[in-house]
DOVEX-820478 format. One record per atom (N, C-alpha, C): x, y, z. Coordinates in steps of 0.001 Angstrom, whole numbers, plus 500000, padded with zeros to 6 digits. Layout:
XYZ ...
END
This chain:
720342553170881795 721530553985881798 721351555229882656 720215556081882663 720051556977883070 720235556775884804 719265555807885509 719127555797886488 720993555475887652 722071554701886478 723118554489886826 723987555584886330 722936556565885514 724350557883885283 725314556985884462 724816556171883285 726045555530882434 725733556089881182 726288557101879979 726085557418878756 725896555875878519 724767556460877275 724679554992876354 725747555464874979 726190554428874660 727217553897873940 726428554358872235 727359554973871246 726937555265870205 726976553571869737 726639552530869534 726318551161869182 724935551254869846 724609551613871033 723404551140871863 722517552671871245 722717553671871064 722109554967870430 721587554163868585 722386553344867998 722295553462866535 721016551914866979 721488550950867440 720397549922867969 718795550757867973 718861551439868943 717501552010869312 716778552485868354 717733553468867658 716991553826866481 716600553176865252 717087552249865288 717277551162863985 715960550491864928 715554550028866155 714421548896866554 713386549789866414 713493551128866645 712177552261866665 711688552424865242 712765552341864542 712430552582862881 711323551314862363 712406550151862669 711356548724862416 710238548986862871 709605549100863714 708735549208864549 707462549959864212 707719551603863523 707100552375863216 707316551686861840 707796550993860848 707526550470859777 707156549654859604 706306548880860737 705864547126860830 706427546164859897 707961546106860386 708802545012859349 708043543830859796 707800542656859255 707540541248859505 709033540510860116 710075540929859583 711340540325860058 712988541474860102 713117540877860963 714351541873861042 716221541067860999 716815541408860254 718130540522860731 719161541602861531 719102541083862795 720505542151863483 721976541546863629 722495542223863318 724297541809864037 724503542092865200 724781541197866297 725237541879867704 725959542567867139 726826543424868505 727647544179868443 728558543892869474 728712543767870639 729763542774872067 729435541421871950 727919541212871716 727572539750871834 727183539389872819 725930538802872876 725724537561874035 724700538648875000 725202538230876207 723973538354877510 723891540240877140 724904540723877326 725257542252877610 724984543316876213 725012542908874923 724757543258874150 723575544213873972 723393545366873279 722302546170872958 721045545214872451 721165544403871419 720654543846870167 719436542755871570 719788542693872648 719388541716873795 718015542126874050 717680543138873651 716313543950873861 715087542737873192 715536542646872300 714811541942871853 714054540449872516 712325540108872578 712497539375873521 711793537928872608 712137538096871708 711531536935870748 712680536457869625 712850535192869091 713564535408867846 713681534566867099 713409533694865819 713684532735865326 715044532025865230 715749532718865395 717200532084865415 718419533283865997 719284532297866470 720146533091866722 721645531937866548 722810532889865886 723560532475865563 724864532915866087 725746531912866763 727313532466867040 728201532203866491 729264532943865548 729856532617865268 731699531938865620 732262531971865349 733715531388865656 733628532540866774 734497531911868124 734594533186869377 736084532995869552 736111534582869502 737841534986870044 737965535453871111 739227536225871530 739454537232872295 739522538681872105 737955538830871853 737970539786872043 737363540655872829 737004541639873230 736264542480874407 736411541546875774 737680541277876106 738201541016876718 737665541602878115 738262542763878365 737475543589879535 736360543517879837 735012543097878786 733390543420879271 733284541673879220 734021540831878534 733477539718878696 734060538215879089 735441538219879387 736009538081880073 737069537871879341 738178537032880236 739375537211879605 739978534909878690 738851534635878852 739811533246878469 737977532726877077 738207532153876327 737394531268876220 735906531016877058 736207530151877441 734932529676878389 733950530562879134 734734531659879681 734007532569880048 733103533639879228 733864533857877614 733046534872876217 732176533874875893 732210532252875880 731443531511875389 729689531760876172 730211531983877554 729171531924878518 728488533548878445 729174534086877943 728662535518877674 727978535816876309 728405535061875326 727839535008874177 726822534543873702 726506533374874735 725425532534875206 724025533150875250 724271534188875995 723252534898876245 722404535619875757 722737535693874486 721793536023873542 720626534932873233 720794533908873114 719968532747873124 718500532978873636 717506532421872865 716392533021873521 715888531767873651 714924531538874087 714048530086874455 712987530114873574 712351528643873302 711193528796872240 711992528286871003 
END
């Protein structure tokens, strides 16, 4: 964010602190809720995960992820980790 001069987003501020907390508390497991979903999401930091789950997809965040179906599907996608 910094280097593009983009404020980070109070969702992407409460993320950080919530992964720093885990972290300094050596949780064994963590459950997160995206928050946009998919490729673009805060929660994306993460580079490991036992599962990941999508639920029913609408229209919504239209503007960051696109505007029909097929295209939020492909954005939502992206959370998906390999392994």
């Amino acid at each position: 964010c910094e280097t593009n001069n983009i404020p980070a987003t109070f969702f992407e501020i409460v993320v950080s602190t919530t992964l720093l907390h885990f972290a300094e508390s050596n949780v064994d497991a963590a459950v997160l809720e995206a928050g946009l979903g998919g490729r673009l999401d805060a929660t994306n930091v993460i580079r490991e995960s036992w599962m990941s789950v999508i639920t029913n997809i609408g229209l919504d965040h239209t503007r960051v992820l696109g505007t029909n179906k097929n295209a939020i599907c492909w954005e939502k996608a992206g959370i998906i980790k390999v392994g």
